[in-house]
N, C-alpha and C positions, 0 to 999 in steps of 0.2 A: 616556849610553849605557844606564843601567839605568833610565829611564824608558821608553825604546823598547823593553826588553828584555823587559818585564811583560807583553804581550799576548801575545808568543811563548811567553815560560812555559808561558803559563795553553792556550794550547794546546797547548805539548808535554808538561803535564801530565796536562792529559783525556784528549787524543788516544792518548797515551803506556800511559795506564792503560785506557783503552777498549779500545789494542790486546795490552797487556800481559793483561787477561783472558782476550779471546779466546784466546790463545796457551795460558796456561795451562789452560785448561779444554779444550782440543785436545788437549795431552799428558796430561791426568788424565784424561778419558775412554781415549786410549790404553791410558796406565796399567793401567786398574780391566779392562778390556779382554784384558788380556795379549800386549800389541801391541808390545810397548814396540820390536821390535827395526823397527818403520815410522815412530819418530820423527825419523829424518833425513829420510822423504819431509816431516813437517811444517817439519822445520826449512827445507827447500830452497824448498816454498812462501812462507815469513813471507822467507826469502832474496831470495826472486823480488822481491815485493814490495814491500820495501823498496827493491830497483837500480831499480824501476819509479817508485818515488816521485822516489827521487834525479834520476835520468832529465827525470824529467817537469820536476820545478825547474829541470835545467841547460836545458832547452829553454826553458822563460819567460825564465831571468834574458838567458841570449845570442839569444834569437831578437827580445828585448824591445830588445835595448842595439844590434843593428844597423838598428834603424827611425830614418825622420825623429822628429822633435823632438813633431809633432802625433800622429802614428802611433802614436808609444812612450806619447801620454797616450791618447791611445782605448783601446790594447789593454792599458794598466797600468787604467785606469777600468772597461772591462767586463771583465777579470777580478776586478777586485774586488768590482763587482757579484754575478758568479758566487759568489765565496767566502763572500760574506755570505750568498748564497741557501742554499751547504752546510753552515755552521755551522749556520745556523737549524734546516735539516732535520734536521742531526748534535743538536741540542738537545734538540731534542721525539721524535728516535727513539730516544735513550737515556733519555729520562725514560718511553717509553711499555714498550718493550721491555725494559729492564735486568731485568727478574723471569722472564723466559721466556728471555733469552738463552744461557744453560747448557743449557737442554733444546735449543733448538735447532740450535746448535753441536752437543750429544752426537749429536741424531738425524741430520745430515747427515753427521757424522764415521760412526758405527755404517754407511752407509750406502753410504759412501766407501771404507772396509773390505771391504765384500765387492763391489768393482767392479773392485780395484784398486790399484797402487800410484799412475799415474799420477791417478787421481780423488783421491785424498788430498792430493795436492801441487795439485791445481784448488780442493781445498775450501778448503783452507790461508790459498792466495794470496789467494783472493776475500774470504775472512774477513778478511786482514789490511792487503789492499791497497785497499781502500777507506777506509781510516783513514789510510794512506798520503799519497794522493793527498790526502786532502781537508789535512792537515798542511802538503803540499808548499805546496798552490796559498797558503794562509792564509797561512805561512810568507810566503811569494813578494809578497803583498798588502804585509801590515805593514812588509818590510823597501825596498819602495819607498815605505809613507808616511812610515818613516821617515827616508829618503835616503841609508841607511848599512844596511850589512849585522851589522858586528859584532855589535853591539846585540841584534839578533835573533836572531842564531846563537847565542848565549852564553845565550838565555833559554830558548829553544826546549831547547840540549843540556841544559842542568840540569832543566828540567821534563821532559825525558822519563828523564834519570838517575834522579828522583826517581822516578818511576813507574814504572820496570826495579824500583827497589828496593821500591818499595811490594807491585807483582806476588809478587816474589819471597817478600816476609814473607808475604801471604796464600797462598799456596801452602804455603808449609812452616807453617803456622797459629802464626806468632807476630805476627802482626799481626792485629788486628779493623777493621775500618773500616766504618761507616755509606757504603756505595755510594749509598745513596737521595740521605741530605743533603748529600753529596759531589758529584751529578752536580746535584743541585738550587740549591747555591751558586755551584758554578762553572759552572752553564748560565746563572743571572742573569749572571753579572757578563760572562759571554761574547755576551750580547745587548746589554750597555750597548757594549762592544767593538767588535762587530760595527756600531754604527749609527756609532757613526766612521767606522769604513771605509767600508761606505754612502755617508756624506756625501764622504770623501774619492774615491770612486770615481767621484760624481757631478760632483766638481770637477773629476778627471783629465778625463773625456769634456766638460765642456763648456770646457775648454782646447784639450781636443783639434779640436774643432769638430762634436762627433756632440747635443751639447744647446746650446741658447742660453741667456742668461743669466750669461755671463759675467760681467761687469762690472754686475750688478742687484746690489748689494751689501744684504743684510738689515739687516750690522751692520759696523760697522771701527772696532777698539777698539786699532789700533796705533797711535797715537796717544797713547794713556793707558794702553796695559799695555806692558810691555816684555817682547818676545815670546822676548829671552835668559833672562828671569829665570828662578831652578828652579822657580818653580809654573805659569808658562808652557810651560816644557819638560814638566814634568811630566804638567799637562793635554791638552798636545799630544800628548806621546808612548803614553799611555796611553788616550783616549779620541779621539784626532786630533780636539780641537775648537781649533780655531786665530781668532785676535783679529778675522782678519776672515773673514766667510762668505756666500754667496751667498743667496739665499731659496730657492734652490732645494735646499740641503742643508742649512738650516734646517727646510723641509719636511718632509725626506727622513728627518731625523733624530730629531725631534721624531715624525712618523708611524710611521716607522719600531718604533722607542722605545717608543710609548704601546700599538701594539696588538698586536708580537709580545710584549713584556711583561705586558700584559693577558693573552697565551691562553695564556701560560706561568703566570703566578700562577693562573692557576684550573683549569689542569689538575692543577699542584702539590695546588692546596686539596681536589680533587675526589680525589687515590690519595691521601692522608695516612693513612687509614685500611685501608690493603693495606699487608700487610711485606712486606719488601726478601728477596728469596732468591737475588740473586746471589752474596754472598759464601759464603751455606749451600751453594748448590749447586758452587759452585770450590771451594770446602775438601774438600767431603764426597768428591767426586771426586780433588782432590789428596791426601784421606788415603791412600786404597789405594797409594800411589807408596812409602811406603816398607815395607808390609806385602806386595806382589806382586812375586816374586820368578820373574820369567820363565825361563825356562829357555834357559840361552844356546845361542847360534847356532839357536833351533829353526827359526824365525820364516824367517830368512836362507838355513837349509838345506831349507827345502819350498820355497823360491820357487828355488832356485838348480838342484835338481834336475829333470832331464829326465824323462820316461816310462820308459826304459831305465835309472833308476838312474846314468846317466853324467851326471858335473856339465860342468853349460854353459857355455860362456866369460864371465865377469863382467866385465862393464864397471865403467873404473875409477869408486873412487867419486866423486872430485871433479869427474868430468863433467858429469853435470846441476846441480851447484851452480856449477859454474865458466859452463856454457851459460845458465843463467837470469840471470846477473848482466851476462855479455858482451852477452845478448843485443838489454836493453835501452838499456845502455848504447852500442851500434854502432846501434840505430835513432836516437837522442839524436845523434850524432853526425853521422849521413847530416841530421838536420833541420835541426842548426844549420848543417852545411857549404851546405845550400841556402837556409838565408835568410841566408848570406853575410855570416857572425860573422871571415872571414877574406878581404874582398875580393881581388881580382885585381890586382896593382899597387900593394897598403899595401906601407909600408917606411916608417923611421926618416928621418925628416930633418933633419938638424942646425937649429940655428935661432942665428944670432950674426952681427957684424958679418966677422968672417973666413972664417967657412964657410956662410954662408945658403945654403939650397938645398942641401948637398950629401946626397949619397945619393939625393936626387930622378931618378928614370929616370920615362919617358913611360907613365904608366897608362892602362890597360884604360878602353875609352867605361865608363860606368856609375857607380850609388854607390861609392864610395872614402871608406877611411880609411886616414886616415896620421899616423904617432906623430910628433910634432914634439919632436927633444929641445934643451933651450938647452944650446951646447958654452960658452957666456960666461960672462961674470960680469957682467951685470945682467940685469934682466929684460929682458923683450922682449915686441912684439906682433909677431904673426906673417899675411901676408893672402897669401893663395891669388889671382893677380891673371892677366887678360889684362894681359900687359906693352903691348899697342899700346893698350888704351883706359885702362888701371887699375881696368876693372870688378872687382870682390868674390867670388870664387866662398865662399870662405870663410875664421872669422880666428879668432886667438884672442888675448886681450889677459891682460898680466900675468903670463907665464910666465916662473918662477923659472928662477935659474941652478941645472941640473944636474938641474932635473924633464921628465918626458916627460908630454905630454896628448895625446888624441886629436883632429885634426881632420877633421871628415865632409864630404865635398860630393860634390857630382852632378858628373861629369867628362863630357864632350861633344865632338863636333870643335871642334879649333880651338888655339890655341898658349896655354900655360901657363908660371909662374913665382912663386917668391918673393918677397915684398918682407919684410923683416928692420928694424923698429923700435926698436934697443935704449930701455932710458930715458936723455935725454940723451944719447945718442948719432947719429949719422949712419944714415939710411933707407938698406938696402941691398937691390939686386932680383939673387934669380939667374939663371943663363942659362935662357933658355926652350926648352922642350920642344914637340914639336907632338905630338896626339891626334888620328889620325884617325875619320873612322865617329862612329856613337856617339848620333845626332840632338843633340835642342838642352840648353843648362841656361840657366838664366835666372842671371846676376848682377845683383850692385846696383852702380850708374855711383855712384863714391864722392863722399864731399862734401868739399870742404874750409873752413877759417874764410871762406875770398875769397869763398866763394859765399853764403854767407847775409852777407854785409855789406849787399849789396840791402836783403834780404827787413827785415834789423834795422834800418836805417837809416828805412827804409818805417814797419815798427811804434812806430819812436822816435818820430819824427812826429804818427801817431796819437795816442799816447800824451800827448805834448806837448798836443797840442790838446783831449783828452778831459778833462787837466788845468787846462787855463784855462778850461774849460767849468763842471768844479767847484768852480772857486776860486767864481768868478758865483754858482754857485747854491748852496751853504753859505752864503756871507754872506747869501744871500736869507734863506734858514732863520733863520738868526742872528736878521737885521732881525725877522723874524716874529715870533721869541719876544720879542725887546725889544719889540713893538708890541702884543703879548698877545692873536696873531692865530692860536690854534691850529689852527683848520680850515685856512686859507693854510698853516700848519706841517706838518701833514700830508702835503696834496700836492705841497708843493715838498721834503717831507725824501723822498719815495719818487722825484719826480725827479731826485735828487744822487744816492739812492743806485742806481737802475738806471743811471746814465752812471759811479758807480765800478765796477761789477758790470760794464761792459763792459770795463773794462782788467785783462782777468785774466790774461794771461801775463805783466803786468810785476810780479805781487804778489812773487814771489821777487827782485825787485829793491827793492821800496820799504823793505824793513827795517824798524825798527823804526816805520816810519809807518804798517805795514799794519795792527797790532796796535791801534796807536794811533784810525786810523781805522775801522777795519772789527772789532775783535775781540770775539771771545763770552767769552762765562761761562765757560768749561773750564777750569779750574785753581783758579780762583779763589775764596777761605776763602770769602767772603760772598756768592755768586752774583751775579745783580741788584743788589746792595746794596753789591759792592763798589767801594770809589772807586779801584781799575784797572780798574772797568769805563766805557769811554770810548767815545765815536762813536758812528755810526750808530745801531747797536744799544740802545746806552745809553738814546740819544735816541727810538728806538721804541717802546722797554717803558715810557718815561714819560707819551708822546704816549698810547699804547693802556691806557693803564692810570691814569685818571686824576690825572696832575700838572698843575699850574698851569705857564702858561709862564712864572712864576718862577724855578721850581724848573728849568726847562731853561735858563733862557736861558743860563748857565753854560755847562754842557755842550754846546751849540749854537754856541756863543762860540769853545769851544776846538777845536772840530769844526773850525768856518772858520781858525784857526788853523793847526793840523796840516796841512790841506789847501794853505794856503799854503805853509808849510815843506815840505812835499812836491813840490809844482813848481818850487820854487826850486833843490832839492837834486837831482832827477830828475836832469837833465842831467851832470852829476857822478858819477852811480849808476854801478856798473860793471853791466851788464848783458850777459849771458851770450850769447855768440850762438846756442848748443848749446842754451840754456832754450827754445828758441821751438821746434823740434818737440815736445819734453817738453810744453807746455804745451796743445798741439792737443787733447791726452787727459786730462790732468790737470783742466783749467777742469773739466768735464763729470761728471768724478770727481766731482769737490768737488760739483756742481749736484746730482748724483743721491743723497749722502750726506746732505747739511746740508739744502737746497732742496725736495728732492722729496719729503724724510719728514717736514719742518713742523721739523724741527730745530731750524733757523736763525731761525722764527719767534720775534718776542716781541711780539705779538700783532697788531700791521699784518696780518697773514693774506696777506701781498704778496708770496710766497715763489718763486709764481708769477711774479710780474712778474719777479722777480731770475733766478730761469731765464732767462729770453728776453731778459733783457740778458746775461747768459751766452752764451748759443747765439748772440747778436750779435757779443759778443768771440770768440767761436770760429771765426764764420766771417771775418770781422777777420782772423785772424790766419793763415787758410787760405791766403788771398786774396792777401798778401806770401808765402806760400810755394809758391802753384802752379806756377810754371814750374821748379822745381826737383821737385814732384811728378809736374808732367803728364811732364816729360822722362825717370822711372822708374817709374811706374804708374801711368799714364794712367785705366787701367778704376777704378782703386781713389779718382779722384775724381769719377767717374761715379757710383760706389754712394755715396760719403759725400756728393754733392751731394744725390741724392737720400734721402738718411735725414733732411740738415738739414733740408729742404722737409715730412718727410712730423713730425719735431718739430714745425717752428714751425707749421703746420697744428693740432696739437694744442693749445698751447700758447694759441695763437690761439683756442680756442675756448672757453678759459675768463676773456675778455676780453672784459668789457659795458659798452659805456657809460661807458667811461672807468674800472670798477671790475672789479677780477679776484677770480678767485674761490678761495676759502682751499681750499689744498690736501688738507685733512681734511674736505671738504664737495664734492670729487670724489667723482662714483658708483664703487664699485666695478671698474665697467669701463672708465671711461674712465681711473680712474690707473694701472691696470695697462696701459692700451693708453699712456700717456705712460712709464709705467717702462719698460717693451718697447720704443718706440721710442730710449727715449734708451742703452737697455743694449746696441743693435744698433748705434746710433752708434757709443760707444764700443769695442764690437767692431772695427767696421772703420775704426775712428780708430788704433788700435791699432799696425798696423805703420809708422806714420807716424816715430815716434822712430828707429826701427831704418835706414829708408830714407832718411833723412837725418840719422843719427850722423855727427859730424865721424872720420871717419879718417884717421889719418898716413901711410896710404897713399897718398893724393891728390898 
């Protein structure tokens, strides 16, 4: 929590103290002024503005929390955008500004004065609500990157406690503080902060679906950092740089980073040589507060009195402080009540094998949420279902006994119901409700195990056969290097291994053969050099890197080895029938991570080839799952037919003569035009697991 909690700080620190100046240099102007009996209009202003801030956050967090899934990241992504844009400018306006700031507040205060009571409470608010606002939104940022609120709220309160108290010492002059190096230390580190968010802003929109690029991954180092660890938490929660990142908030952050840091270090180097006279100028004016000695009631009795000497009806006082706080607060209110923080038809619905469904009455056509509470005692999953086909409107899986969650769907004409999954327990459906009106909602037609028995049995198949294919061609290899035929070694080892590279959804099945057969360097004390480094690879970096087929035949030996042991045991393997949508996305993962960035090279430069036996096992494995696709989105293998087509076109074109070409000796454009295509695949490869999850509600 207190590593999330540090960037709120460090804002409700600045922000805290930026606005705690302003404030006090408003009432010390007063002050010196002999005003003093107008300092409730300033208090009612910094009042205003502050319900305005509050306001403004309760509209992000609930107008944010009743959008779809995609929705909530676009509009959590470009406001984060936004807020990085306002710190930035909140940065360099207080490093430009801080030395005129006192005069300028005095002149518009002095100014404000003789217009008025109600322009003092205008000057106030605008002074102090724009520190407000910009707190809120920042606030509002960090606390969805970091998926928790407490965190935030707890950093945020103490940084601005601290800076009510810092205010208050400089005012009564028992505190001195360097303003300059104060806004100049905590503007850097509020930029290194800021490109977080950035990056994380840029990842909300392109989940959300407003940038592409999803799936182009720069780097994924979860694999080898453990993203629970405290310096993982740490790094995350502090600078949101997370194990894996896209290249596009790589970019963003890195650009970001280098040259608003750049125009900030040199604008820094360029005043170093101007003193600071904020703190001079709020003292000097906070001195006279306790030397002026107003004359009470003067101030209250000129403004109260009429022409005639007869005093006027006073309005009470907690009217305009109680109207500036209502008022924002009732416009907040009307916001969220219309984008429907409170749908029509939510209600509590028990979830258990004795009461499933109760409290369910017939909702309003439209979005719909509804608390699902477990009355049982085991968990449960819970599916929002047409009871005549068992389509999916919506579910929630893993609800504890005696917790409530939110379930959302889109409600439409047509008859609705319960189904109630405890664990190890009996599937229970409630009585159906019908909805009229309403137009359409799309559910998902559910899967169950019986249905991809096909699709697995199909793939086993495959697999079997792709397996006695490289039983053949290892031992080829093998013979090769016993006959001390390394050119033959070469072309027949890049043969074995693009027909293993085509069996990629069964690697989560092969176990400990896959390591065996296929595994890299990554872990391992001695890289190359280590003897658990085995297979393919082994045999690549020797082949490419001058050894004697001596020196391989060994490892070439135990290659054909392994591969045997593997077809023998395959059949045996328990293989998952759930793995084979998972794997439609995953192959392509792995292509674009290892494959497409020379990773996985150890020197063969044939990284490319192993793609396009990739993209072959992917589409492999389409091919046994289409009739369970085409029969729930259809269009959605329309657009992945055509991305596979518009890949292997690519792929194809760095393919001569029997020689392909090393993927670090692609021009510029053409490997971003093959990253592009294969990151738009995996895009719309993407809801494939979701659309065919086994559920028990089938």
């Amino acid at each position: 929590m207190w590593d999330d909690a540090f960037p709120s700080f460090l804002i409700g620190l600045r922000e805290g103290l930026e606005g705690g100046l302003i404030v006090s240099i408003l009432i010390a102007t007063l002050v010196r002024a002999e005003a003093k009996s107008r300092l409730p209009q300033v208090w009612t202003g910094v009042l205003a503005a502050v319900a305005l801030a509050m306001s403004f956050g309760a509209v992000l967090t609930f107008s944010a929390a009743n959008m779809p899934t995609t929705a909530q990241e676009a509009f959590g992504g470009t406001l984060s955008v936004i807020a990085v844009a306002f710190v930035t400018a909140m940065v360099f306006w207080m490093r430009r500004s801080a030395r005129t700031l006192a005069g300028e507040i005095k002149e518009k205060v002095t100014g404000a004065l003789a217009m008025g009571a109600g322009m003092l409470v205008v000057t106030s608010f605008l002074a102090v609500g724009r520190e407000g606002l910009e707190t809120a939104l920042f606030l509002w940022t960090t606390a969805q990157a970091a998926g928790e609120s407490a965190g935030p709220m707890i950093g945020a309160g103490v940084g601005i406690a601290i800076a009510t108290g810092l205010c208050w010492g400089l005012y009564r002059r028992v505190l001195k503080i360097n303003l300059t190096k104060f806004f100049t230390a905590t503007g850097a580190v509020l930029i290194v902060v800021a490109a977080g968010v950035l990056g994380y802003g840029l990842r909300d929109l392109q989940e959300g679906g407003v940038l592409p690029g999803k799936s182009a991954y720069a780097f994924d180092l979860s694999r080898s950092i453990d993203p629970s660890a405290w310096y993982s938490t740490l790094v995350q929660g502090v600078f949101n740089l997370t194990p894996t990142m896209t290249w596009l908030q790589v970019v963003a952050y890195v650009g970001y980073l280098g040259v608003v840091m750049a125009l900030f270090v040199r604008g820094v180097r360029g005043a170093t040589a101007k003193p600071a006279k904020t703190v001079a100028a709020a003292g000097a004016a906070a001195g006279t507060a306790t030397d002026v000695a107003a004359e009470p009631g003067a101030g209250a009795g000129a403004a109260a009195a009429g022409p005639s000497g007869v005093r006027a009806r006073r309005r009470p006082v907690w009217l305009v402080p109680a109207a500036v706080v209502a008022v924002p607060a009732v416009v907040a209110g009307a916001v969220v009540a219309l984008s429907g923080s409170k749908p029509a038809g939510a209600g509590t619905v028990s979830v258990s094998e004795r009461d499933c469904g109760k409290g369910f009455t017939a909702p309003k056509p439209g979005r719909q949420t509804f608390q699902m509470h477990n009355t049982g005692d085991k968990a449960s999953e819970v599916y929002l279902i047409d009871p005549a086909t068992n389509a999916v409107y919506g579910e929630i899986e893993g609800l504890a006994p005696g917790t409530t969650r939110d379930l959302v769907a889109t409600v439409a004409g047509g008859s609705y119901a319960w189904r109630c999954v405890p664990t190890g327990g009996k599937a229970v459906t409630s009585a159906a409700v019908r909805v009229s009106g309403g137009g359409a909602a799309k559910p998902v037609v559910p899967v169950a195990e019986a249905d991809l028995a096909a699709p697995l049995t199909a793939y086993k198949q495959y697999v079997n056969q792709g397996l006695s294919t490289l039983v053949a061609q290892t031992k080829q290899l093998s013979d090769d290097m016993a006959g001390g035929d390394l050119n033959a070694a070469r072309t027949d080892w890049l043969t074995a291994h693009r027909t293993y590279a085509s069996l990629g959804a069964a690697y989560g099945t092969f176990q400990d053969f896959d390591k065996k057969i296929n595994g890299r360097t990554a872990g391992l004390p001695d890289g190359v050099h280590d003897k658990a480094f085995t297979g393919f690879h082994r045999i690549e970096y020797g082949l490419w890197h001058g050894e004697s087929a001596s020196d391989l035949k060994a490892p070439a030996a135990q290659l054909a080895t392994d591969v045997t042991g593997l077809q023998k045991a395959f059949p045996a393997q328990d293989f998952d029938p759930a793995d084979l949508p998972l794997r439609t996305h995953e192959i392509l993962e792995n292509t674009l991570q290892f494959e497409l960035t020379g990773e996985a090279d150890q020197g063969s430069g044939t990284t490319l080839a192993t793609a396009d036996a990739n993209l072959a096992g992917t589409r492999e494995l389409l091919g046994v799952l289409r009739p369970l696709l085409a029969a729930r989105d259809a269009r959605l293998l329309s657009v992945v037919d055509g991305d596979i087509t518009r890949m292997q076109k690519l792929l194809d074109s760095a393919h001569h003569d029997g020689s392909w070409t090393p993927v670090g000796q692609l021009g510029p454009i053409a490997r971003a035009r093959l990253n592009g295509a294969t990151g738009q695949l995996l895009e719309d490869l993407a809801p494939v697991p979701d659309l065919l999850e086994i559920r028990k509600s089938a």
